[in-house]
BAFI-3210 file (N, C-alpha, C; in Angstrom, 3 decimals, decimal comma, padded with zeros to 6 digits):
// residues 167
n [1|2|3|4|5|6|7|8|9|10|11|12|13|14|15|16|17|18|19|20|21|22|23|24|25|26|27|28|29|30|31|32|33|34|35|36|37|38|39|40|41|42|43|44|45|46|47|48|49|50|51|52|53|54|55|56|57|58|59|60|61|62|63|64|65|66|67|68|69|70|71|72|73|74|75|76|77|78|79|80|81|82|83|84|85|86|87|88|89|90|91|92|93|94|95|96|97|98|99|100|101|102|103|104|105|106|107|108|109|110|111|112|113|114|115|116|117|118|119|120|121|122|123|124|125|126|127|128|129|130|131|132|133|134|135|136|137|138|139|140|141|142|143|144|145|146|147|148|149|150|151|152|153|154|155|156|157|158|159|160|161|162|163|164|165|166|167]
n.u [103,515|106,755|110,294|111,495|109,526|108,680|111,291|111,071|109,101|109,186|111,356|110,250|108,332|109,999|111,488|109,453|109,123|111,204|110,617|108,925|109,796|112,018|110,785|108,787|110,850|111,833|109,751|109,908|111,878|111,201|109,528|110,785|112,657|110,703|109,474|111,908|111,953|110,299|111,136|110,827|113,250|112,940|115,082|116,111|117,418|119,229|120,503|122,619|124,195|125,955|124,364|121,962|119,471|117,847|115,913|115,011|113,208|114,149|113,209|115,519|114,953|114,111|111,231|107,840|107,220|104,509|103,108|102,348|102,298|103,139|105,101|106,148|108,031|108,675|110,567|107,620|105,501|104,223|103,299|101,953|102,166|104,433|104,473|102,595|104,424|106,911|105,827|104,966|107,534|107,880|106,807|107,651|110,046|109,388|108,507|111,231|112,688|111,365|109,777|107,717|108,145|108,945|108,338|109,587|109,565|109,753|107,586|106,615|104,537|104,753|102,015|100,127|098,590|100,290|102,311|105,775|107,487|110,338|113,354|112,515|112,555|111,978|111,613|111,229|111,405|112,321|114,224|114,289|115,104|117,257|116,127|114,856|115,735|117,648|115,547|115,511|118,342|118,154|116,050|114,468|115,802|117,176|114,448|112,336|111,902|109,687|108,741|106,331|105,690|105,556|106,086|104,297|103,554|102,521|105,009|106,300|108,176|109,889|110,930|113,288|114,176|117,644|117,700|116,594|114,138|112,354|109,104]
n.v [049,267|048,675|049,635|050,842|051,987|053,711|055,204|055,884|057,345|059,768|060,809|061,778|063,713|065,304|066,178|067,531|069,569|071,054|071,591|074,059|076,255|076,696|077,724|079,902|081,241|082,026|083,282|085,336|086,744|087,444|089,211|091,310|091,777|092,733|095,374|096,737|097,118|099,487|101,135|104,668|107,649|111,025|113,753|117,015|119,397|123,450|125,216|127,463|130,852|133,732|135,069|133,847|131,644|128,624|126,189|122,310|119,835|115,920|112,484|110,355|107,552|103,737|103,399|104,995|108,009|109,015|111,406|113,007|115,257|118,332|120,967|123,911|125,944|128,632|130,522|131,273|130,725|128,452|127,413|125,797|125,646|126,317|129,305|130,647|130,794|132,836|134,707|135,734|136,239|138,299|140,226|140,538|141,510|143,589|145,256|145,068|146,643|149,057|149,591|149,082|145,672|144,255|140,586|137,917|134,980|131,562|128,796|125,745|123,983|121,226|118,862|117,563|114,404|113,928|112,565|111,526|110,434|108,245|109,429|111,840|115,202|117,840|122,042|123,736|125,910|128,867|131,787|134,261|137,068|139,729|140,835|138,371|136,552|137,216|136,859|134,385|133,170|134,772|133,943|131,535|129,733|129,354|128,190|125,798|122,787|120,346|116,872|114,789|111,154|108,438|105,121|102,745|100,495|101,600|102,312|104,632|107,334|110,467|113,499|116,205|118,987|118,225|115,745|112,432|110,244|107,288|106,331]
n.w [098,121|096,490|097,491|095,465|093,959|095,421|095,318|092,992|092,944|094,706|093,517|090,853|092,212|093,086|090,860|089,771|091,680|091,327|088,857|088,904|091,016|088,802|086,751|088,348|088,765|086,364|085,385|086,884|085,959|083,111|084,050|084,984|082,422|080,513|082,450|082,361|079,312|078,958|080,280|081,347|081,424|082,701|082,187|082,853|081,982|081,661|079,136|078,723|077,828|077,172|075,319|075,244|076,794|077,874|078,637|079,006|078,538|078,684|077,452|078,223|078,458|077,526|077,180|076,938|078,825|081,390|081,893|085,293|086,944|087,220|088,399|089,333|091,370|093,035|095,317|097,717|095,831|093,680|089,975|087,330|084,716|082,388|080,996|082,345|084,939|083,935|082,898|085,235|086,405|084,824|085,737|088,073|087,603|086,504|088,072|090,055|087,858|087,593|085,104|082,150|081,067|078,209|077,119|074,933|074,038|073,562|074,090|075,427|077,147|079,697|080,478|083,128|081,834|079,788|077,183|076,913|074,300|074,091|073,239|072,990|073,139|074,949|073,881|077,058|077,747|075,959|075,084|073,150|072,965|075,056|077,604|077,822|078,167|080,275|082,170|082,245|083,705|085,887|087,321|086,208|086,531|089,074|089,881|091,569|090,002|089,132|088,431|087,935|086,541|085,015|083,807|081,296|082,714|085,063|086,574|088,881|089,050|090,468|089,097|090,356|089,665|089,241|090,510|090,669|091,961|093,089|092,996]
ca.u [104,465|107,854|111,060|111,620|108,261|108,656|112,334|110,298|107,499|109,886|112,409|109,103|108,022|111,208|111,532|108,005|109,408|112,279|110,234|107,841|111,161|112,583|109,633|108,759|112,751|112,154|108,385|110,327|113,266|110,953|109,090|111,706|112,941|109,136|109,561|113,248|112,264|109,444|111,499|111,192|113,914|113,604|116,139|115,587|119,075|119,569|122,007|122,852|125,379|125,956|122,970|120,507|118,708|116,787|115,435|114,574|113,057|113,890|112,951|116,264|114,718|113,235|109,242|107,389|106,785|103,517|103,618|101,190|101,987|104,701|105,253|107,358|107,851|110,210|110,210|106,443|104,785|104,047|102,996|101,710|102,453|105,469|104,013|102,557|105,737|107,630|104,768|105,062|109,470|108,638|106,167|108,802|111,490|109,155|108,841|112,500|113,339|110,297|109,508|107,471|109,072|108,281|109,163|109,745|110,175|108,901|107,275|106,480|103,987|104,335|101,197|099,497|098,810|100,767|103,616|106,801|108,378|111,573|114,564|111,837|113,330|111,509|112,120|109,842|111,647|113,660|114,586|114,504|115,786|118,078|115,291|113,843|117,726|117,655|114,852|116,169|119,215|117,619|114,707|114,051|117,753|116,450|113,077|112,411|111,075|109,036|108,182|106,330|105,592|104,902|105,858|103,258|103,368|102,680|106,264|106,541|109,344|109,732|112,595|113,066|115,441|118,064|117,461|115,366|113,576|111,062|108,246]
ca.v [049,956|048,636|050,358|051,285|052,347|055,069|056,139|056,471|058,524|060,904|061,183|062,475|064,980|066,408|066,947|068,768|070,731|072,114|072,540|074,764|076,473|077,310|078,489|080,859|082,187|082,273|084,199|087,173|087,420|087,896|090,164|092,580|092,341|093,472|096,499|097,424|097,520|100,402|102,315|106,232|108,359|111,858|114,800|118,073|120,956|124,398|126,037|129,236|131,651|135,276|135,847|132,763|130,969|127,609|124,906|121,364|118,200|114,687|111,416|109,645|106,300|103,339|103,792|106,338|108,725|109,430|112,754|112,951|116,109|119,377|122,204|125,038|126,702|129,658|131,061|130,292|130,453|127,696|126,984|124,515|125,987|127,569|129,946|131,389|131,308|133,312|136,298|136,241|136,695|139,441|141,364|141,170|142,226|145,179|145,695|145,499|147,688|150,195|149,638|147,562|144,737|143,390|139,296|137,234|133,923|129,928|127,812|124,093|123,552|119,869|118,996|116,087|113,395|114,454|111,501|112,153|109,700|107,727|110,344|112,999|116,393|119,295|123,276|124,123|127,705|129,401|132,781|135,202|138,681|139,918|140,706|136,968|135,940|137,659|136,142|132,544|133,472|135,346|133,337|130,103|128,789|129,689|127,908|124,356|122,084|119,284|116,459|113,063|110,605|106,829|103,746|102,057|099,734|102,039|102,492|106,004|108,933|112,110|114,584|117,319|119,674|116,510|114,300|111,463|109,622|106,124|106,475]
ca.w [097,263|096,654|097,616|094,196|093,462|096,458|095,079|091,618|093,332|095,150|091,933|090,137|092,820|093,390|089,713|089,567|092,197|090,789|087,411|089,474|091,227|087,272|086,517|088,931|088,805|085,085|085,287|087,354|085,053|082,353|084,158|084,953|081,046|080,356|083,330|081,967|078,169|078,821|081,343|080,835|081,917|082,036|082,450|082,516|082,017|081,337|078,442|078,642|077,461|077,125|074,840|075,020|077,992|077,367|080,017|078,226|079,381|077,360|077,984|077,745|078,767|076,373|077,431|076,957|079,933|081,401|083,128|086,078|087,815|086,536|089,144|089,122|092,516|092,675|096,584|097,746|094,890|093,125|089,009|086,732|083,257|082,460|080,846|083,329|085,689|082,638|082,418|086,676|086,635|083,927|086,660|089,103|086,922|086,009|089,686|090,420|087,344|087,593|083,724|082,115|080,317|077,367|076,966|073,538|074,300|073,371|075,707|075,267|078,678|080,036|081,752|083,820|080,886|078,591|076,916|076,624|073,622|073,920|072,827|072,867|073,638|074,687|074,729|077,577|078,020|075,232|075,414|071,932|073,355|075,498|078,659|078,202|078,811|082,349|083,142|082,564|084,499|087,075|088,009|086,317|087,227|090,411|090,299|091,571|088,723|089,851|087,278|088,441|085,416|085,069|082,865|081,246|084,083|086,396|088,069|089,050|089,533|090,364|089,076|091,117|089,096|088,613|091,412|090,311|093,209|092,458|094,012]
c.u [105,867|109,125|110,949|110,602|108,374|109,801|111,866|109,729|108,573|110,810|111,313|108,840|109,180|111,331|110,574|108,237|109,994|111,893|109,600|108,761|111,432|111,691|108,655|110,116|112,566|110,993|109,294|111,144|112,265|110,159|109,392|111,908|111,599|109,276|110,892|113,049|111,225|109,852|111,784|112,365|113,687|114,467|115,961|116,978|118,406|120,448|121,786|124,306|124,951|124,623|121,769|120,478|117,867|116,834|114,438|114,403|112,973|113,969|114,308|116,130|114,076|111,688|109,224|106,977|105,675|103,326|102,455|101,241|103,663|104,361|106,328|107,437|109,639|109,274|108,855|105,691|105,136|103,261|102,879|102,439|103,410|105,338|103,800|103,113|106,590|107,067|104,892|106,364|108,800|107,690|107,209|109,966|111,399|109,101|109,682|113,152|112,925|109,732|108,819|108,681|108,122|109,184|108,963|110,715|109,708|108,743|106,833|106,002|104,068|103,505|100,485|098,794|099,320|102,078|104,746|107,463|109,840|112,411|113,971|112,402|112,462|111,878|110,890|110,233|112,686|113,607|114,826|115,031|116,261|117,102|114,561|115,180|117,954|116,944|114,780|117,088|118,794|116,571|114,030|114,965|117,614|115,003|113,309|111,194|111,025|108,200|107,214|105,553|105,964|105,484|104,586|102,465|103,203|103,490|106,557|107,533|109,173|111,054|112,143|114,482|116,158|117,797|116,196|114,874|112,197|110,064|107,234]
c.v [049,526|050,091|051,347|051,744|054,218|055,725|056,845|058,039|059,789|061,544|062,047|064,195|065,849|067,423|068,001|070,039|071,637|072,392|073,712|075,848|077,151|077,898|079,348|082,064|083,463|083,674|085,310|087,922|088,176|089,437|091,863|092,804|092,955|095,097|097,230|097,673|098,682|101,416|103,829|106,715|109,675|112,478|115,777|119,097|122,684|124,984|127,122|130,061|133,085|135,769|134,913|131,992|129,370|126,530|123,976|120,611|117,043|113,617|110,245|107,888|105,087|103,427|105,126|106,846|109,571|110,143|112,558|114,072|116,727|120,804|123,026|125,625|127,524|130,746|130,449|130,760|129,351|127,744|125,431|124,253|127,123|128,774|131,301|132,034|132,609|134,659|136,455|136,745|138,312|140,488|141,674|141,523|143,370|145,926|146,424|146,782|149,171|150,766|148,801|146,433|143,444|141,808|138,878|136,117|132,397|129,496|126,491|123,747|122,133|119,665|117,744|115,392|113,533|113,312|112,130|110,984|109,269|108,817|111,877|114,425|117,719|120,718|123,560|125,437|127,670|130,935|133,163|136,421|138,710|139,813|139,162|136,058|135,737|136,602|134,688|132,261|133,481|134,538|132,073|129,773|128,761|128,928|126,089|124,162|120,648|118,320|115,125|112,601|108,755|106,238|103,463|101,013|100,051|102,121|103,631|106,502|110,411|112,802|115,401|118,079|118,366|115,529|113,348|110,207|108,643|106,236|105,240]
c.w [097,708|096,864|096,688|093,524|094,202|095,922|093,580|092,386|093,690|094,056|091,047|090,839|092,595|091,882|089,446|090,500|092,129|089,291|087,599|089,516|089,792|086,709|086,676|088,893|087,350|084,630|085,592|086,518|083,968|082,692|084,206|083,632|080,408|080,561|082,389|080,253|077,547|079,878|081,020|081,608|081,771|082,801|081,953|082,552|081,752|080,270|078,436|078,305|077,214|076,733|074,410|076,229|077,252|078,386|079,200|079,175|078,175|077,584|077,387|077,894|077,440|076,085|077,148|078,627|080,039|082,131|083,543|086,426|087,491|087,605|089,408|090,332|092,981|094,402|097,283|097,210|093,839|091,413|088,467|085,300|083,061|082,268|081,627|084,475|085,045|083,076|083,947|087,125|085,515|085,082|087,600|088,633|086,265|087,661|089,937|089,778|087,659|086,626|083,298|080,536|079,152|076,959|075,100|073,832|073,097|074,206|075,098|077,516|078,546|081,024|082,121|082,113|079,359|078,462|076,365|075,789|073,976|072,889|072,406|073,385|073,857|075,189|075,459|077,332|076,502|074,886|073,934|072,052|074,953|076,982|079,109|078,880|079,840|082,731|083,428|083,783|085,696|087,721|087,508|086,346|088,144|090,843|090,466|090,708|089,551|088,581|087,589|087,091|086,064|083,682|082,380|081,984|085,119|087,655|087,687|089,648|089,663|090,153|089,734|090,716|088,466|089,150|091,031|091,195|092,508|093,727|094,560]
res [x|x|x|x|x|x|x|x|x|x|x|x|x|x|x|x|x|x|x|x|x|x|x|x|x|x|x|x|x|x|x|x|x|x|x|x|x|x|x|x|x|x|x|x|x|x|x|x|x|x|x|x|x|x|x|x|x|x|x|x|x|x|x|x|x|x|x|x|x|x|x|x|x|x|x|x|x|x|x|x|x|x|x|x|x|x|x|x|x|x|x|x|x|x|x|x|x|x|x|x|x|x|x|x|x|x|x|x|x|x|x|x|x|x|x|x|x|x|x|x|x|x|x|x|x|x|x|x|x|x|x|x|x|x|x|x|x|x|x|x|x|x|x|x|x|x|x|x|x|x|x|x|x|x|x|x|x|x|x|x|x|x|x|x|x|x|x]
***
């Protein structure tokens, strides 16, 4: 093999190497634009004013969100379904008063595989009378909300109230 045969040969490789090189660079990029165009977000608030309570969760992200696991834990007790947190603040607020208390609310439970749509909005809590009000105030403003949920790609978060941590 002439000189020029060998500066061929190596001029070849090199090129195959840096097609390989651009083409691995190029695989990841796409991969991330893949990951980033199914990314859920959610966020969960509170509004409240004088005479209405309400605690929402809404997937401000472009994916859909695949809830794995929703817990409510207010002191040490722990829930799954709001619901059931709701009807446990109104025992202790018949407790505290020494009456019983009748609630009138809405609930919207989010629970392990349940999807949450792109710009999806939900009321989990909303408050209809003046006693369901309190108990927004008083005790789910007060409660830690625990959300963990998934991409379709299986990249997982957890909110915790607002803080949103990748897991």
């Amino acid at each position: 093999m002439n000189t020029s045969e060998k500066i061929w040969t190596f001029a070849a490789i090199f090129i195959s190497c840096l097609a390989l090189v651009v083409s691995i660079v190029q695989t990841a990029i796409l991969q991330k634009q893949s990951h980033a165009a199914v990314w859920p977000r959610l966020s969960n608030g509170q509004g409240q004013g004088p005479d209405y309570y309400v605690y929402t969760v809404k997937n401000n992200g472009v994916g859909p969100a695949l809830v794995s696991e929703v817990t409510y834990t207010y002191k040490d007790t722990t829930f799954q379904y709001i619901n059931k947190l709701i009807y446990y603040f109104g025992d202790l607020e018949a407790a505290e008063t020494g009456s019983a208390v009748k609630l009138n609310f809405q609930y919207s439970n989010i629970a392990k595989d349940d999807v949450l749509a792109p710009s999806q909005k939900v009321e989990v809590y909303k408050a209809n009378d003046s006693i369901s009000t309190v108990i927004g105030k008083k005790y789910l403003s007060k409660t830690l909300k625990k959300i963990t949920y998934c991409s379709i790609y299986d990249r997982c978060w957890k909110i915790t109230d607002e803080v949103i941590k990748k897991l």
